[in-house]
N, C-alpha and C positions, 0 to 999 in steps of 0.2 A: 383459140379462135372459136367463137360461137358458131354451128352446123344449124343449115336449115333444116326442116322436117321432112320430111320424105314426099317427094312430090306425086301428088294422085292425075291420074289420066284425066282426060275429060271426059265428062258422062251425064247422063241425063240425070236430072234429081234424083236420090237415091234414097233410103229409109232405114239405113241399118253402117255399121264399124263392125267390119270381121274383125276374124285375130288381125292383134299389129297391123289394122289399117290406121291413116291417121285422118282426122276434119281437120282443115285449117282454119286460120281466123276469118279466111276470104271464102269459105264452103257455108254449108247447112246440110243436116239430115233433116228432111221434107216425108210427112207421112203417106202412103199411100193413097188417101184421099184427096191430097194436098190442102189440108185445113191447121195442120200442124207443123212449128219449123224449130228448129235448133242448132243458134249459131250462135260463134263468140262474139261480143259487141265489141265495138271501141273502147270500153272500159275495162274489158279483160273478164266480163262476166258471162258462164254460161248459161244461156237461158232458152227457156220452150216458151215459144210464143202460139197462138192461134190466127187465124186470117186475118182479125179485126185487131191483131197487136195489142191481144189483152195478155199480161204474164200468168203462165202457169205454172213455172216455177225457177230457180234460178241457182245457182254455186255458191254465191255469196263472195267472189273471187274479185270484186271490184279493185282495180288497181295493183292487182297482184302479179303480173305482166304473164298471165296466162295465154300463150302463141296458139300451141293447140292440141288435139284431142287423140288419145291414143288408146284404141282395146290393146289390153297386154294380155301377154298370151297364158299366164297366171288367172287369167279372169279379171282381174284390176281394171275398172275405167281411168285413167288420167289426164292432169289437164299439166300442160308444160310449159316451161317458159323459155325465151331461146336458145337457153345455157342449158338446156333437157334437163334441171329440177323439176322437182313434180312440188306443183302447188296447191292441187286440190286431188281428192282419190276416191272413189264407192267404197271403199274397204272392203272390197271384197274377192281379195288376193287368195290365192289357197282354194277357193270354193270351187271355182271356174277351173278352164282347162282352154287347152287349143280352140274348142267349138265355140269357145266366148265369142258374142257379139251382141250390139247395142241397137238394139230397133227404136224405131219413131212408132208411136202405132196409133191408127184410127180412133179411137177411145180419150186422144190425149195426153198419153203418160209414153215414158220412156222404160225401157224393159233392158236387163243386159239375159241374156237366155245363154245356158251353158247346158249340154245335153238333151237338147229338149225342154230345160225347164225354166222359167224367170227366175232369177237368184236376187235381180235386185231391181225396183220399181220404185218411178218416182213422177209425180207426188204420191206419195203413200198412202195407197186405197183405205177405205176407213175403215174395210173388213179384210186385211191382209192373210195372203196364205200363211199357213207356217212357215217358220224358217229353215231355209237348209243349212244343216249342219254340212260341213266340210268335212269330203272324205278322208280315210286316213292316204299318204301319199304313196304312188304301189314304188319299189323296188324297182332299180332296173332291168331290162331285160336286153341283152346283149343281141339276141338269136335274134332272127327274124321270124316276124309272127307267124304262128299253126296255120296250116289251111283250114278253111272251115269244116270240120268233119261230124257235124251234127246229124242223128239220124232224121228219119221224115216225123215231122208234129214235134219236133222240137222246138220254145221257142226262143229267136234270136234276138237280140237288141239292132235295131238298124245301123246300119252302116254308115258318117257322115263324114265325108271328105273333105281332106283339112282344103283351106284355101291356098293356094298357091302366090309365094310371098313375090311382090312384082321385080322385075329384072333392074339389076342397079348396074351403071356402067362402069363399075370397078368388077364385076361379076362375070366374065366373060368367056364363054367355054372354051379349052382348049383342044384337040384333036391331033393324037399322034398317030401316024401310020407305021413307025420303024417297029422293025419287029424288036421285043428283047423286052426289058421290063422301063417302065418310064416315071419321072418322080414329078407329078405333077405340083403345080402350087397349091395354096389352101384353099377350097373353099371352090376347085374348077373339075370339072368335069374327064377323064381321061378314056379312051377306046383304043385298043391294039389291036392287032391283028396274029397276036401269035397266041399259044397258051399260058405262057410267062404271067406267072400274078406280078400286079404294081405293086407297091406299099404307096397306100393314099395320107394326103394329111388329115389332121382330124376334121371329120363332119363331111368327107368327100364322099359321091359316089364312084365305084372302079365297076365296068362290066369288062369280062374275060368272055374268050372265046365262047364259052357255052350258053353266054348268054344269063347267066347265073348274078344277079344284083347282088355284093355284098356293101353292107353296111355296118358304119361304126356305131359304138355305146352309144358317144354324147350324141347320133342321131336321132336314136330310141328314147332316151332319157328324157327328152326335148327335140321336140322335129322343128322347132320356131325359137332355139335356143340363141341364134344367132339373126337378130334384125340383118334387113335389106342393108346394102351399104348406103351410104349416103354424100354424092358429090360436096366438096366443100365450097363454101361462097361465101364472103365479105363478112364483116359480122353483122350480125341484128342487133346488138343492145350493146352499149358500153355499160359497166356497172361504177360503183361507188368508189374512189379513189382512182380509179381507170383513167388514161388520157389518151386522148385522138392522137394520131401522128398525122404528120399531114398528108392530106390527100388521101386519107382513109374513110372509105362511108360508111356508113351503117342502111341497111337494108331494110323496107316494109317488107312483108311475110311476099307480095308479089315480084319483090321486085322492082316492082314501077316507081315508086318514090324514094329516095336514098338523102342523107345529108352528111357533106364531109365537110373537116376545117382544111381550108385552100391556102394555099402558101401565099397569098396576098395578106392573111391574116382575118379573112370572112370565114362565116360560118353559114354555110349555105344549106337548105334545103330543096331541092329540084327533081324535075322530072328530066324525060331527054328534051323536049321541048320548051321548057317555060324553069325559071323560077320563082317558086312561091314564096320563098321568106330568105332575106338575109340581115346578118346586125350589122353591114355598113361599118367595118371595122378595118377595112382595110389602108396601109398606111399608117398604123400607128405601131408599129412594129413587134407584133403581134408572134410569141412562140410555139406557145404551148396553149391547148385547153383542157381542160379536166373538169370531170365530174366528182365533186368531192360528196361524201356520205352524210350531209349534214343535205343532200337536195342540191346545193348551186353546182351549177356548171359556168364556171368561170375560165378568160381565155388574159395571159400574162406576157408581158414583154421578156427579153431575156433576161433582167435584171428581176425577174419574179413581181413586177409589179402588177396589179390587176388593171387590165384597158378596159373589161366591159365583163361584165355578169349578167345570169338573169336574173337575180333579184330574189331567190328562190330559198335563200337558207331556211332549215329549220333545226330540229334534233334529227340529230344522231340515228340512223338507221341501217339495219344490217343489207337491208334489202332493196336500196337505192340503184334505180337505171332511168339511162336515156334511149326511147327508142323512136323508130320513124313510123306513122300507119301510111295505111294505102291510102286515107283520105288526106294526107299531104300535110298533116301535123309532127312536127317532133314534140316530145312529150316528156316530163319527168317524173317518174313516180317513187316516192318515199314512204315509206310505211307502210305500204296500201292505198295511199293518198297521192292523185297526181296534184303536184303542188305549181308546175310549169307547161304551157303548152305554146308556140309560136302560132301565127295567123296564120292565115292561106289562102289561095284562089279557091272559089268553090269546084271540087271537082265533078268532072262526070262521071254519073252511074250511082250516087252515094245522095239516095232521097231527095229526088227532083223537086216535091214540093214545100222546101225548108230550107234555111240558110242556120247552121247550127252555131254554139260558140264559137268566137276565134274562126267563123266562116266569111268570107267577103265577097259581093260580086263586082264585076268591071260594071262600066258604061255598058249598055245592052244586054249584058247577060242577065239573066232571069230564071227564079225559078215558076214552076208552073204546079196548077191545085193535081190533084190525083184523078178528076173528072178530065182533067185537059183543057178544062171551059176558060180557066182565069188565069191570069200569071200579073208576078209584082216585076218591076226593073230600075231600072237609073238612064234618064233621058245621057243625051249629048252634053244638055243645056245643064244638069247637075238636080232636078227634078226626078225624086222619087215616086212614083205610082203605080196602082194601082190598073187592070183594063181587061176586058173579055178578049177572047183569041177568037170569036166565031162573031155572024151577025153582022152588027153596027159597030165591032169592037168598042164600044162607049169604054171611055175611062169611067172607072168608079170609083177613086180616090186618089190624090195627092197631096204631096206635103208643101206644096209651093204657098200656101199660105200658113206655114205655121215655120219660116224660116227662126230660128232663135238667132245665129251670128256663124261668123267666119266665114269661109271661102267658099265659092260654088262645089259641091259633091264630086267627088272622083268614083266614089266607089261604096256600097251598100254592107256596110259592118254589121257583124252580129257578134258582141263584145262580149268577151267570156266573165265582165264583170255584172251582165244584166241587161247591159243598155245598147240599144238598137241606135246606130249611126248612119247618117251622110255625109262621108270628110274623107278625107286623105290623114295616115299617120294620126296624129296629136291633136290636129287641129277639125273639127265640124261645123258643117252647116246646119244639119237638123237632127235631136235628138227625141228617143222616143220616153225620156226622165225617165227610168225604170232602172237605173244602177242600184245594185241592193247590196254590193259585195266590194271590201278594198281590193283584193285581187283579182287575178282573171282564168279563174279555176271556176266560173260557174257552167250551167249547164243550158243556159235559155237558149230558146230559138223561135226564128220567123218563121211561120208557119202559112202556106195560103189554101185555105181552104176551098172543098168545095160548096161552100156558102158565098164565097163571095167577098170574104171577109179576111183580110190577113190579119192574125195575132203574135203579140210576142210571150209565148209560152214557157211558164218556169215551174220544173214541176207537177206539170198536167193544169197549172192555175194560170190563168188567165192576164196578164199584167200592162197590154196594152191593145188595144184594137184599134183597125181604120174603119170602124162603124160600131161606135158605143152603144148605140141604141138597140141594133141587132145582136151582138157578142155583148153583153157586159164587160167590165174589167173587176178584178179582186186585186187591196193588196198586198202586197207580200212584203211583208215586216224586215227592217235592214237585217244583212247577216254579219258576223263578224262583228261586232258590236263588244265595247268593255265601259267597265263601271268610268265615272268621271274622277281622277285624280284627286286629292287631298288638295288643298291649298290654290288651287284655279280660281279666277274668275270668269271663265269662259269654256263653251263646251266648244268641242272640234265632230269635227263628219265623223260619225261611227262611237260615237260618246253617247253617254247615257247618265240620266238620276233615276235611279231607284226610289221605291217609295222614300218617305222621311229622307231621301239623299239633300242636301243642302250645297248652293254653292254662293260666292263672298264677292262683292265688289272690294276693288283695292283697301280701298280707307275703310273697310269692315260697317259703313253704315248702313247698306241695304244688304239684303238675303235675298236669294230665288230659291224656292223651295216646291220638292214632290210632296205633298200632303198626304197624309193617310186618309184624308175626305175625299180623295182624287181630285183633286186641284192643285193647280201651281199656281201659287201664290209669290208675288213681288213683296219682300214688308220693309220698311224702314222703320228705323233706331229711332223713336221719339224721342222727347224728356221725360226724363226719369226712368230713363230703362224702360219705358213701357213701346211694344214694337205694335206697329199698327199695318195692316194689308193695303197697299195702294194699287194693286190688279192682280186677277186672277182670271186662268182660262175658261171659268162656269162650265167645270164639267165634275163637278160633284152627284150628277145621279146618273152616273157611269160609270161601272170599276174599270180605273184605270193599273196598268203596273208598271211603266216608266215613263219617262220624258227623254229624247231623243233627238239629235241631230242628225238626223240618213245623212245618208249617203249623196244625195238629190241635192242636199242645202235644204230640206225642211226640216222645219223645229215641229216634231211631233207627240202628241200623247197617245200611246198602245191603251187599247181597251179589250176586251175579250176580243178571243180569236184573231189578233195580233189587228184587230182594225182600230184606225186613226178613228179616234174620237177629237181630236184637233191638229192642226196643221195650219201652217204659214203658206203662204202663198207661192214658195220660195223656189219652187223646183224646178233647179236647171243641172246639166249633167256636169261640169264644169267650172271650175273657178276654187281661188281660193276663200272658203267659207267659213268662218268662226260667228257663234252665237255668246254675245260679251254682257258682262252685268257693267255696267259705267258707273264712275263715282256717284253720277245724279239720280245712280236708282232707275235709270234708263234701259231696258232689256233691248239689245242692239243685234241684227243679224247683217252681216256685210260678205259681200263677195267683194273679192278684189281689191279691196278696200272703200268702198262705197256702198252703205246701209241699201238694204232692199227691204228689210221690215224693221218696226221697233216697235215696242208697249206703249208709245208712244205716254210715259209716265216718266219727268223727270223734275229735280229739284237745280237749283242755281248751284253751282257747287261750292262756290264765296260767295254767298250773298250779301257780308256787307259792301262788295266793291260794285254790286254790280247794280244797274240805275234798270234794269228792265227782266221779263220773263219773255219767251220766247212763245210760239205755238206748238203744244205739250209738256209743256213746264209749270211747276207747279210754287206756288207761297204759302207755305204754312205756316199755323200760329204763332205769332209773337216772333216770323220771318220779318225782314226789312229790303225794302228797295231805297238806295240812296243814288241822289240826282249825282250827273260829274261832278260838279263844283262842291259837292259834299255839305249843301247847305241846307238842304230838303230830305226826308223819308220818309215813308210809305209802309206801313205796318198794320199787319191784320190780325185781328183781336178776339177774342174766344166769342165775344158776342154777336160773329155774322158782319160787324163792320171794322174798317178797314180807314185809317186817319193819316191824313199827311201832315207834318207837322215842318217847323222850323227848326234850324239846331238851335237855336235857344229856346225851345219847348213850345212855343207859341202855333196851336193848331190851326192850319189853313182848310182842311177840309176832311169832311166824314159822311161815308153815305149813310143812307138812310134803311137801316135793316129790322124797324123797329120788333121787338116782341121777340127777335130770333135769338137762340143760344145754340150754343154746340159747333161754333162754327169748325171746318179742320181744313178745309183748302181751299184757293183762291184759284183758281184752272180759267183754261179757254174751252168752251164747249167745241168740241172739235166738228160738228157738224152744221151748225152755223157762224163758231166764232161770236160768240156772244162770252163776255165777259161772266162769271159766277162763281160763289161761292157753295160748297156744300158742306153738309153734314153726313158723314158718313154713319155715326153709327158703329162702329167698327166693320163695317162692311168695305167690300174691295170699293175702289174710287174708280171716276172718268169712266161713269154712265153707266156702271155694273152695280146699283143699288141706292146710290145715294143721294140724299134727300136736295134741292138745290132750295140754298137758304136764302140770294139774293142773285137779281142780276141784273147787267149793266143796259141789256134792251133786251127784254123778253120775249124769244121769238120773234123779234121784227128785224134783224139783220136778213133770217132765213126770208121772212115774210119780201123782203125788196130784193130777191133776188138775188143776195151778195153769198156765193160760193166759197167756202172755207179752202184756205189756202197756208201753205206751210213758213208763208214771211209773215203773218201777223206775230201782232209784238204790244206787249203793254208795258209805257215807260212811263218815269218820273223825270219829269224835266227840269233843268235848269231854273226857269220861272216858279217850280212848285207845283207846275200843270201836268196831270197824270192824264195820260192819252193811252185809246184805244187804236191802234192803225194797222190797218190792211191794205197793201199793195200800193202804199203811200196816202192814202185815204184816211182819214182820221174820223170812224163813227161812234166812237165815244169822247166826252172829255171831262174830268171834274169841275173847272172852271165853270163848264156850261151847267153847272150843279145835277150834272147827271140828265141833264135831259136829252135827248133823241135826238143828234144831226137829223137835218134835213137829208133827202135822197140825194147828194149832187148828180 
């Protein structure tokens, strides 16, 4: 069973670790000017900070489940974890002695001083003293030390008294009055009253009648050879293959927050008052839980099967545990890496003006800026904002006009995957799009300033603001991200093309491709093998280096310093999102299964069955449209015009394209729906270059007012009459030999 640390008194800020004092994770050593601090974070890292919370230097111990800080009495600084491993150390054992200890000092730096002298300083002056060698180790000395018999002008080394190690209540003195000789226990104190010597156990002090102290070897040899005892309590950490029993907790270094599996078959985390997290497991008959060495911590029925996990596996690690902090998290760390952390009420005392990962607040609770002036909350009514605490209290922001969906807000998330939430559980009402990470190991937080301004900060970078104009935003490139699979036609949230990466519609006739010109490029299979560009993102004088689907649902291109040089309009925190190449050559992006963008570039995919083109559909050369009745077609021809003919070959009609060659598609111009043909050139198509070689009313659709819309449709009819129609409106027709309906 895992022992707590040795617990320290209360006391006012202090600036120094005698021998065998310990910091815990919930202390700091504070420098005498108070501008300097050093305390273990939530991540298990030791670090010195300044007033302004600028790092000056740090252990490098992240995720190492370093509890807390110990001068030994060897001279050693160390950092421990709650099984008393040492996970990080000064090296500098052997040098030091009893008078070890660790100053904070004015200046900045941390000092461990042993005799008078600093042995080890950190950050490491740029002009460093020499080093001290370690002395050679003296010999013990049984006797009790000489009196000082030094003549006058002699001179002495000073005197410096060890520190007196604090009383532990297994420690307790005992007092005999019977006369005769008495056997006390280890380690306790014994006084008689007659001249009779005791025999003490090892490391005791015996005073006899005269008043005369003797002392043992191992005293001499070491006066700090044996730490204070230390009361036992609950454990602190399970480790890797370890399992709860039930009703067993585990302990934050305070005390104050514990989580046990309860014989209902939950897994609780609580205070004595509230609790902050549970997996709602109860009732399914629930035995056992264990933390296995691979990271999950999974809880099984009697029959070994698994009811619920956290989802957490990885590799194999020697040095996998589960523990609880004082800020009301259980946590899992593997590797060095916490890979698991549950949510929680935000508590108090743990950075008023922040709401960090995996932090939540109720209805009205709120945190507030560091001035005191502003604070963020969650109405009654499920409204998140913004408002001054002094004055006129004016609100200065909310989110009640930017609801995206779902249920009125319960509660103010700060999700460990990036994204700032208004919802209960699974489901939200407003999100601040900023998920950058598939899991919920990140590190973001709401922060409210005293500006005025609350941001959601990742990083120290900036990634969402309640006043853009004031705060900018920067962003921040998805994390966790891998190449796109062989053989796909479709990219998934957290996929990516690499340059020259390529990916395939079903029937292998179109390509999406990352360009080594930084363009993605749409191409379709011509004839003869020859492949032709029909869109691309015009972002050729830009270096790009991938193409991306975040996390968000935007289809992005990374250009230096990880900024979108293009993006989809797409970004929502939720839903299921796939970005698809279609048989038509069509680049499709759907949440939920309904499109929210597309390249709006597609081809018929049978075109001989089909009697019409859609808006964004395209006819290409020596393409056919045939009527139902399969007695009429419609074919467009390299020279810019386009013939309807009979099936027994007899032509009914041909526009009029004279003098034009090169033709390559037949489209709808998407911005007034005006029928056209173009030449591209080999340039990408649909208005990114290419030349228009004929059209069916030039500009005068836009010109009367007629808004493009996603039902227009160009058919071959029955009759042989090829129509233009929008929203049942017919402003083209070949019959009418091409000329201009009137405005109805």
């Amino acid at each position: 069973m895992a022992l707590d640390p040795p617990a320290q008194p209360n006391r006012p800020p202090r600036d120094r670790l005698l021998n065998n004092e310990v910091l815990r994770y919930d202390e700091a050593l504070v420098s005498p000017d108070g501008k300097y601090k050093l305390t273990i974070q939530d991540n298990q890292n030791l670090i010195l900070r300044d007033n302004e919370n600028n790092k000056i230097w740090e252990s490098n111990t992240w995720g190492r489940a370093a509890w807390y800080l110990r001068m030994k009495p060897d001279g050693n600084l160390v950092l421990c974890d709650p099984q008393d491993e040492e996970v990080w150390d000064s090296k500098t054992f052997r040098i030091g002695n009893e008078t070890s200890m660790l100053i904070v000092k004015n200046q900045g730096t941390i000092v461990i001083n042993s005799r008078g002298r600093e042995i080890w300083t950190r950050p490491i002056p740029k002009n460093p003293a020499p080093p001290v060698v370690s002395p050679p180790k003296p010999a013990p000395n049984p006797s009790p030390a000489p009196a000082n018999t030094s003549t006058p002008g002699t001179s002495q080394p000073p005197v410096v008294p060890l520190p007196k190690p604090e009383p532990s209540p297994s420690a307790v003195p005992a007092t005999t009055t019977t006369a005769g000789a008495s056997q006390p226990a280890s380690g306790s104190t014994t006084t008689t009253a007659t001249a009779g010597v005791s025999q003490p156990a090892s490391g005791s002090t015996t005073t006899v009648a005269s008043g005369t102290p003797q002392v043992t070897p191992a005293s001499v040899a070491n006066p700090s050879a044996n730490p204070p005892a230390v009361a036992a309590r609950p454990v602190l950490c399970v480790r890797g293959g370890q399992s709860l029993t039930v009703n067993e907790r585990i302990y934050s270094p305070s005390g104050k927050v514990w989580a046990s599996f309860q014989d209902d078959g939950n897994f609780v985390v609580r205070t004595v008052s509230e609790v902050l997290h549970k997996t709602d497991t109860n009732g399914k008959g629930i035995k056992t839980a264990t933390l296995r060495t691979n990271g999950e911590f999974s809880m099984s029925d009697k029959d070994q099967k698994q009811q619920w996990s956290s989802g957490s596996s990885g590799k194999e690690a020697r040095d996998t545990v589960l523990l609880v902090q004082d800020d009301g998290h259980a946590v899992i760390l593997s590797g060095g890496t916490r890979v698991w952390r549950t949510p929680c009420r935000k508590q108090p005392g743990f950075d008023k003006d922040r709401l960090n990962a995996e932090e939540y607040l109720d209805i009205e609770q709120r945190i507030v800026s560091q001035n005191g002036f502003y604070y963020m909350a969650l109405s009654k009514s499920g409204i998140f904002y913004l408002e001054e605490t002094l004055g006129a209290q004016r609100t200065l922001w909310t989110n009640n006009t930017e609801r995206i969906r779902g249920p009125e807000g319960k509660r103010i998330m700060m999700r460990g995957d990036d994204d700032l939430w208004v919802g209960e559980g699974e489901s939200f009402s407003w999100s601040s799009t900023t998920r950058r990470r598939s899991d919920r190991n990140g590190n973001a937080a709401l922060i409210v300033g005293d500006n005025a301004v609350g941001t959601v900060q990742i990083d120290g970078l900036i990634v969402w603001s309640s006043d853009p104009k004031k705060v900018p935003t920067s962003y921040h490139e998805a994390q966790q991200i891998t190449p796109l699979a062989t053989g796909r036609d479709r990219l998934r949230p957290g996929e990516y093309l690499p340059l020259n990466g390529t990916f395939w519609s079903k029937n292998e006739q179109f390509a999406g491709q990352m360009m080594d010109s930084n363009n993605f490029h749409i191409h379709r299979k011509g004839s003869g093998g020859v492949w032709e560009c029909l869109w691309s993102t015009k972002t050729g004088n830009t270096m790009v280096s991938k193409a991306c689907l975040d996390w968000t649902g935007r289809f992005v291109l990374y250009g230096i310093g990880s900024k979108p040089v293009f993006e989809t309009p797409t970004a929502n925190s939720r839903g299921e999102v796939e970005l698809v190449l279609q048989n038509d050559g069509n680049l499709v992006l759907s949440r939920d299964g309904s499109p929210a963008w597309s390249s709006q570039v597609a081809f018929p995919a049978s075109i001989q069955t089909v009697d019409r083109i859609k808006w964004g559909e395209w006819l290409s050369i020596d393409q056919s449209l045939t009527s139902q009745n399969g007695l009429y077609t419609l074919t467009l021809k390299d020279n810019a015009n386009f013939g309807i003919k009979k099936k027994d070959g007899e032509s009914m009609y041909t526009n009029s394209a004279k003098g034009q060659t090169g033709s390559r598609l037949l489209h709808f111009n998407r911005d007034s729906n005006d029928l056209e043909i173009y030449d591209s050139k080999g340039k990408p198509l649909g208005g990114f270059g290419g030349k228009i070689l004929w059209s069916a009313a030039p500009g005068n659709n836009a010109a009367r007012g007629i808004k493009p819309f996603q039902d227009a449709a160009f058919i071959i009819g029955d009759d042989g009459n090829a129509v233009l129609i929008l929203s049942g409106k017919v402003l083209w027709e070949s019959k009418n030999n091409g000329a201009p309906l009137p405005k109805s």
